[in-house]
MMTF fields as JSON, N, C-alpha, C and O atoms, coordinates in Angstrom:
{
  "mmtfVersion": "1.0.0",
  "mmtfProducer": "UNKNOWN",
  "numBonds": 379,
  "numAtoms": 380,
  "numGroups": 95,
  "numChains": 1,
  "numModels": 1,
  "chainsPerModel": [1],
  "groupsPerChain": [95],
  "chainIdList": ["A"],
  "bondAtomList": [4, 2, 8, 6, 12, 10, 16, 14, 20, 18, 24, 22, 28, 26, 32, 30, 36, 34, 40, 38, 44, 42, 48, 46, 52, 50, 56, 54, 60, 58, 64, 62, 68, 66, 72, 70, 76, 74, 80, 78, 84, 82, 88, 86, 92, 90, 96, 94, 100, 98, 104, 102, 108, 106, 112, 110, 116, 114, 120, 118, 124, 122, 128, 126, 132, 130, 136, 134, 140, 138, 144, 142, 148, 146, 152, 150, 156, 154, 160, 158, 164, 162, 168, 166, 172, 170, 176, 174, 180, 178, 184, 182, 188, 186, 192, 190, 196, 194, 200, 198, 204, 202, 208, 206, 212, 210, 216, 214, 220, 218, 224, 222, 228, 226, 232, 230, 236, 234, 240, 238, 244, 242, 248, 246, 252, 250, 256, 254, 260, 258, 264, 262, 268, 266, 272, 270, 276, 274, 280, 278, 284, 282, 288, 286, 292, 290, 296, 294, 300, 298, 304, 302, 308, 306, 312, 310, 316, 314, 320, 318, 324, 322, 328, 326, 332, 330, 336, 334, 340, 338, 344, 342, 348, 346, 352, 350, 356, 354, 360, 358, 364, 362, 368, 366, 372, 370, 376, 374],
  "bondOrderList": [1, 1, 1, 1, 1, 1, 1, 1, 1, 1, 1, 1, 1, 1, 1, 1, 1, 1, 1, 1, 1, 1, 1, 1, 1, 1, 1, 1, 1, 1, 1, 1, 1, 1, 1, 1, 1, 1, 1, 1, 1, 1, 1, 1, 1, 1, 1, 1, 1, 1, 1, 1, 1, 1, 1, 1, 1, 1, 1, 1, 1, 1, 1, 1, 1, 1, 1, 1, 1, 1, 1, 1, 1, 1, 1, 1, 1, 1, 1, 1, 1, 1, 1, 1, 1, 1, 1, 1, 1, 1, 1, 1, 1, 1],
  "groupList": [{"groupName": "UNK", "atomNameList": ["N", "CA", "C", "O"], "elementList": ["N", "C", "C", "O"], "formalChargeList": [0, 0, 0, 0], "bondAtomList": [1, 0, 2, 1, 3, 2], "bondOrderList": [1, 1, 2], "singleLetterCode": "X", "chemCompType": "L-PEPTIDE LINKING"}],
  "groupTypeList": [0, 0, 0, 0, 0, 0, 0, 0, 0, 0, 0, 0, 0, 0, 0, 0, 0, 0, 0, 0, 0, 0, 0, 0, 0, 0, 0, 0, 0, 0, 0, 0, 0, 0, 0, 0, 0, 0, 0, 0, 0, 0, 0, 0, 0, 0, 0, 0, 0, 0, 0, 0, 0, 0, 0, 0, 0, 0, 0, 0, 0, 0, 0, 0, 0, 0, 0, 0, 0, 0, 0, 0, 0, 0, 0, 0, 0, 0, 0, 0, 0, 0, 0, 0, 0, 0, 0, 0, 0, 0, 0, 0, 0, 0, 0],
  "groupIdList": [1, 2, 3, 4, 5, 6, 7, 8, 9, 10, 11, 12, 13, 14, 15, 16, 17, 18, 19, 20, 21, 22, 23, 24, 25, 26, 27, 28, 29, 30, 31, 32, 33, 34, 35, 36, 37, 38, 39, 40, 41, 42, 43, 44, 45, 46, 47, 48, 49, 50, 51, 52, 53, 54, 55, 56, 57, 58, 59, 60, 61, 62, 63, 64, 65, 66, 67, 68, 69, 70, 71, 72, 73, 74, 75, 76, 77, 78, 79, 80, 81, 82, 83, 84, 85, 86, 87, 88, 89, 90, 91, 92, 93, 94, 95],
  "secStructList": [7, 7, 3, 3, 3, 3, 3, 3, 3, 3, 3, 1, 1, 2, 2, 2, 2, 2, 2, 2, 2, 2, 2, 2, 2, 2, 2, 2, 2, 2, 6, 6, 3, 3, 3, 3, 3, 3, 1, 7, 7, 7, 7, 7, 7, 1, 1, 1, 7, 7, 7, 1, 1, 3, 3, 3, 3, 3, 3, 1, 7, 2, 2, 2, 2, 1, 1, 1, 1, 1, 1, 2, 2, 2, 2, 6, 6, 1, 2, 2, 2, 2, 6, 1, 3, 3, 3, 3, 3, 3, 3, 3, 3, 7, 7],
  "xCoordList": [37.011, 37.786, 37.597, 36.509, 38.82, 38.662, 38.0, 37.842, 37.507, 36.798, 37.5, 38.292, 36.795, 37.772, 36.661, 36.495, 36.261, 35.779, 36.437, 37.472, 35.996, 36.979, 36.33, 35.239, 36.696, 35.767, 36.846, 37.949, 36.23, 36.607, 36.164, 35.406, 36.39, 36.38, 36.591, 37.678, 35.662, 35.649, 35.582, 34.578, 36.231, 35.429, 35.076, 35.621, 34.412, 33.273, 33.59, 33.857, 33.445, 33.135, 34.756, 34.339, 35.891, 36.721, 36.643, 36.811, 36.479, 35.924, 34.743, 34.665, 34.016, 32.786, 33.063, 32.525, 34.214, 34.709, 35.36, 35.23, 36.096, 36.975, 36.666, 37.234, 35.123, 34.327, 33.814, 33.573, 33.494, 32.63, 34.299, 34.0, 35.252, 36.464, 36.369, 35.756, 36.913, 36.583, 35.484, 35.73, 34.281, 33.382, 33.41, 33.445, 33.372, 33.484, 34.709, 34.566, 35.93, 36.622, 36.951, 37.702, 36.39, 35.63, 34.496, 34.262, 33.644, 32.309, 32.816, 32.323, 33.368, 34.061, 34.787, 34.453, 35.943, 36.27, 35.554, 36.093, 34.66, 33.43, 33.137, 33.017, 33.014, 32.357, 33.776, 33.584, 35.038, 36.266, 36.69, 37.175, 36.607, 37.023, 38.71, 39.08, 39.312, 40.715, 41.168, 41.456, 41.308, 41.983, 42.921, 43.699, 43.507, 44.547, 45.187, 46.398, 44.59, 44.463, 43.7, 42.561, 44.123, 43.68, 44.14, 44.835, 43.716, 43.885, 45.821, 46.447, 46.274, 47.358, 47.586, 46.671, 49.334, 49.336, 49.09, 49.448, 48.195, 47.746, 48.793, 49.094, 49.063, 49.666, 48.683, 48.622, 48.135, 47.309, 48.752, 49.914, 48.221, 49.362, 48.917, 49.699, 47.308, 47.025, 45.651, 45.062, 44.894, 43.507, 42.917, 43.752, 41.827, 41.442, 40.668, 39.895, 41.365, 40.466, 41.126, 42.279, 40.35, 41.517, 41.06, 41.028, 40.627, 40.69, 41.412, 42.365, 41.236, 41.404, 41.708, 42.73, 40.801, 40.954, 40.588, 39.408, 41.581, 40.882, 40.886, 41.898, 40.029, 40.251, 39.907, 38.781, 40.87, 40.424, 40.411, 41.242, 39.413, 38.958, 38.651, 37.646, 39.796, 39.233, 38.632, 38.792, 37.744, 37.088, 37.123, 37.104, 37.181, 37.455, 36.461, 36.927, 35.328, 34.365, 33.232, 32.873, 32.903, 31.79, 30.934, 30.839, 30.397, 29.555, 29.629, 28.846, 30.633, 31.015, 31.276, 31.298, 31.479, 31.236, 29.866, 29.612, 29.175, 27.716, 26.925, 25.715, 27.493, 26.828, 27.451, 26.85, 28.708, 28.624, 27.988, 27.986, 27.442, 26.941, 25.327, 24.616, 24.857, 23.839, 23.332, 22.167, 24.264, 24.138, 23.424, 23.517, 22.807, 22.462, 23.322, 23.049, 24.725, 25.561, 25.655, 25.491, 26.041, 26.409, 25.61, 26.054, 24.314, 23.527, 23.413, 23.247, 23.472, 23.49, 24.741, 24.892, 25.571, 26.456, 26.337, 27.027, 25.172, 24.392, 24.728, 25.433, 23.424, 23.708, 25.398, 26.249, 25.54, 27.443, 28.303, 29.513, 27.714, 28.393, 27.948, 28.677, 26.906, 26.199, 26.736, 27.04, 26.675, 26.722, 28.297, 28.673, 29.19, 31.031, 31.602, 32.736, 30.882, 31.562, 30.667, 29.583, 31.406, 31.146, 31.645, 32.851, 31.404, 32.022, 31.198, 29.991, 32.207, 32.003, 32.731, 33.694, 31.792, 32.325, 31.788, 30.844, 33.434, 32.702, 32.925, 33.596, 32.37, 32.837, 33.423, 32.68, 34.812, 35.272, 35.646, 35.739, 35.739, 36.349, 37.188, 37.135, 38.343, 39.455, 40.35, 39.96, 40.893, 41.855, 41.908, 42.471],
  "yCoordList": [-65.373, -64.162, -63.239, -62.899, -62.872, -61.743, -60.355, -59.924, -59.438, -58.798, -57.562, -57.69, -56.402, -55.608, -54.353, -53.401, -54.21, -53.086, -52.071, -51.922, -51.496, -49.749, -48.696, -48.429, -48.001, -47.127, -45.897, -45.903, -45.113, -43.589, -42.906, -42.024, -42.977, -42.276, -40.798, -40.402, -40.175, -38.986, -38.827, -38.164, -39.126, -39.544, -38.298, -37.393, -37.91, -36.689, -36.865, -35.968, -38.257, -38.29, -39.443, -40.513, -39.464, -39.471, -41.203, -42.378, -40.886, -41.843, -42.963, -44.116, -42.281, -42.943, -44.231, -45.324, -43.464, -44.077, -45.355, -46.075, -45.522, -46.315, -47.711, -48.745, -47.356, -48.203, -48.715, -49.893, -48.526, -48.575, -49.628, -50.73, -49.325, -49.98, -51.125, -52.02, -51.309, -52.484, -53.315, -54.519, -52.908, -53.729, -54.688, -55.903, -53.415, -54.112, -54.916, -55.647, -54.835, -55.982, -57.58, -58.387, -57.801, -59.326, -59.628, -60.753, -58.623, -59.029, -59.066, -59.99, -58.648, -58.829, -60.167, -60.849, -60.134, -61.515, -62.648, -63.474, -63.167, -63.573, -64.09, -65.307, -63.332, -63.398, -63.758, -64.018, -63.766, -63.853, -62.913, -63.041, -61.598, -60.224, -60.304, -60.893, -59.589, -59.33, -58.081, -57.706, -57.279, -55.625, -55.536, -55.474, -55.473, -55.623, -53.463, -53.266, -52.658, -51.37, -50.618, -51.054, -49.616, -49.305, -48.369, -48.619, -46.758, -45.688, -45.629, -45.196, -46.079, -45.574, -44.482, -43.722, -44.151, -42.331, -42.935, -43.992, -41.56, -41.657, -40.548, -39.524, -40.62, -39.936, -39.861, -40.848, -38.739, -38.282, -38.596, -38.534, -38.929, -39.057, -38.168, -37.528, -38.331, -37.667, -37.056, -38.131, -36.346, -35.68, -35.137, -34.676, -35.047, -33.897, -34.834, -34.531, -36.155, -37.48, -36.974, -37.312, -36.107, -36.047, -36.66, -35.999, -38.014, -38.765, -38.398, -37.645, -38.692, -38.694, -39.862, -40.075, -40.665, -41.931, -43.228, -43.488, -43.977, -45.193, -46.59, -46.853, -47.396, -48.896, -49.702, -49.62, -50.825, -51.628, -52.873, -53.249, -53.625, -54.989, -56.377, -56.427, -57.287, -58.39, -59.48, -59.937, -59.815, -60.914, -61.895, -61.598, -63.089, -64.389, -63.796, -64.161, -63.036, -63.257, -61.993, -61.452, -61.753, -60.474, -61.337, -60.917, -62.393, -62.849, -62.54, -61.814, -63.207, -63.064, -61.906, -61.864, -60.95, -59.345, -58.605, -57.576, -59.088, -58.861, -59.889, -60.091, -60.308, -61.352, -60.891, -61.18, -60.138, -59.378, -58.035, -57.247, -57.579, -55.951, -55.959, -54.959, -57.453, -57.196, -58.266, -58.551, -58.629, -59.377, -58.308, -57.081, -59.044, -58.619, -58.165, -57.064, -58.594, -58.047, -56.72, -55.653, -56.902, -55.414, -54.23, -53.171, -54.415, -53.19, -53.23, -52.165, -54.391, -53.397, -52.48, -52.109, -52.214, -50.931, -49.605, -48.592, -49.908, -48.383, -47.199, -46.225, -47.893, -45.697, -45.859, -45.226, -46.494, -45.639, -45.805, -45.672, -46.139, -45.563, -44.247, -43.717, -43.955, -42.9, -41.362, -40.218, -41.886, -41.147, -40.581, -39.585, -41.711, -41.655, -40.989, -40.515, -40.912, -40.28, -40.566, -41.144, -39.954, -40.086, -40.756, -40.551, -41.772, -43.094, -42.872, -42.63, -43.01, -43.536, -44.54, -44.893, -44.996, -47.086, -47.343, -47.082, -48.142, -49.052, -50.509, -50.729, -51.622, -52.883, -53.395, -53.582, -53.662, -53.635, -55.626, -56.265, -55.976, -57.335, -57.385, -57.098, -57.868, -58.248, -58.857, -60.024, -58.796, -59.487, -61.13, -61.925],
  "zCoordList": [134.297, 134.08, 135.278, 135.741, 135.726, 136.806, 136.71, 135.568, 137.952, 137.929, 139.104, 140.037, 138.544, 139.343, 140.332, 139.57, 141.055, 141.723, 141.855, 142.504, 141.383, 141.652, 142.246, 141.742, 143.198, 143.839, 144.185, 144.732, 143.761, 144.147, 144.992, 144.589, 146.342, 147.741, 148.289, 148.71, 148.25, 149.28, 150.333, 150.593, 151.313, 152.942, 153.501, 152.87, 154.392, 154.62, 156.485, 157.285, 156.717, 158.423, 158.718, 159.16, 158.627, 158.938, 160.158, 159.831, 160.868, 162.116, 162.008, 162.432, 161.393, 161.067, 159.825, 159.65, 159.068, 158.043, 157.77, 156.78, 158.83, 159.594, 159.792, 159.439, 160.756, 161.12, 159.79, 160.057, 158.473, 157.848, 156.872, 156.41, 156.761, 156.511, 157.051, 156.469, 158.182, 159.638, 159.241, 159.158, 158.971, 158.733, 157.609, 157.415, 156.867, 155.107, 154.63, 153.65, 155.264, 154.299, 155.038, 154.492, 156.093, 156.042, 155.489, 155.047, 155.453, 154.031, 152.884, 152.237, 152.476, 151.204, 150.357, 149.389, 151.273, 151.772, 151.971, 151.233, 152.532, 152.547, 151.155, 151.02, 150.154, 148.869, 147.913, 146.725, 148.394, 147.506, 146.933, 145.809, 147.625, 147.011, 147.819, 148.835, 147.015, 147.564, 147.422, 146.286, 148.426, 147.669, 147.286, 148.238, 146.235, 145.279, 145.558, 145.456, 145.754, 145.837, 147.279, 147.449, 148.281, 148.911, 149.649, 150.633, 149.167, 149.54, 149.678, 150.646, 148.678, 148.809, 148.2, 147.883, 147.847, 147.29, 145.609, 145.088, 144.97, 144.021, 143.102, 143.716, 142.417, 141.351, 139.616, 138.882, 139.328, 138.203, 137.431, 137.833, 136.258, 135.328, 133.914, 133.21, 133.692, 132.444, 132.265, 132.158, 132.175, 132.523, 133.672, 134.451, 134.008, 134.938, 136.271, 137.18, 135.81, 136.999, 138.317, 138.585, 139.204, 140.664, 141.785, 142.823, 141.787, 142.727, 144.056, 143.855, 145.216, 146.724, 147.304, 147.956, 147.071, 147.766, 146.838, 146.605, 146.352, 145.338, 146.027, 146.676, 145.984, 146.14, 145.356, 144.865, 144.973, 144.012, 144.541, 145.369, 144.068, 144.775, 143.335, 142.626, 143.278, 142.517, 143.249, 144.381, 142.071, 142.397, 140.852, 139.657, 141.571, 140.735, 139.175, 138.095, 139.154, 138.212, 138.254, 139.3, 137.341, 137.143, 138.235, 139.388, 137.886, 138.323, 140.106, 140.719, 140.617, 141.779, 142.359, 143.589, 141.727, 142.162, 142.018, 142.644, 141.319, 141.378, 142.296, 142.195, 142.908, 143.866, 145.202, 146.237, 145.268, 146.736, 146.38, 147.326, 145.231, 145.318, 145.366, 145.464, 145.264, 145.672, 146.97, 147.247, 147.483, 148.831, 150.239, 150.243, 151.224, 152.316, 152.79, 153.269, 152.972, 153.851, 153.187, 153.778, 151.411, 151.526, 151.633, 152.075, 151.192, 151.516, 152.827, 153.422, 153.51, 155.111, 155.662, 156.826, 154.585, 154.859, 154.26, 154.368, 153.534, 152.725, 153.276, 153.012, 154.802, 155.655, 155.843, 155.218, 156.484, 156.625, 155.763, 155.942, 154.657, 154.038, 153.069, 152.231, 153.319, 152.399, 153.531, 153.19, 154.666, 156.019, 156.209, 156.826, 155.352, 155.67, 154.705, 154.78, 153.77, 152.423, 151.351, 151.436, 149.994, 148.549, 147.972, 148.112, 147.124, 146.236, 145.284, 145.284, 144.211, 142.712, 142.966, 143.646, 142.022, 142.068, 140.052, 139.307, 139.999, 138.29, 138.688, 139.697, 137.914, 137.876, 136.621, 135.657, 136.535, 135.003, 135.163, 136.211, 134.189, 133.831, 133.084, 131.888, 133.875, 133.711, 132.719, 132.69, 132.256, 130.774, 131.164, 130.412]
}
């Protein structure tokens, strides 16, 4: 069953950010993630959620999304990304 990463983006350092983009979606890939969603225009439709920046990322399997969130590659994008912005992130599974 598919799996979905969702992350809610504040970016803070603009440039820095970029790089931290660039990097991350061949690691991703890597693991069989696909961005299905990515910082396009967002439209609120109902409550007080006011998101900025969303990306959504499937992967074949919970399993397989918890196996790139706790991979080497990805914590070695921690500082820049702690450094590029603010993310809220959920991992939901898929219908």
């Amino acid at each position: 069953m598919s799996a979905y990463l969702i992350t809610d983006v504040e970016v803070t350092d603009e440039s820095l950010y970029a790089q931290f983009r660039e990097q991350m979606t061949p690691a991703i890939e890597s693991y069989g993630g696909k961005f299905v969603a990515r910082g396009g225009a967002i439209e609120v439709i109902d409550g007080s959620w006011a998101p900025t920046r969303l990306a959504i990322v499937e992967f074949d399997s919970m399993e397989q999304a918890r196996s790139w969130l706790a991979s080497a590659e990805n914590k070695a994008f921690d500082d820049i990304r702690t450094r590029s912005s603010n993310i809220n992130m959920v991992l939901v599974e898929g219908v």
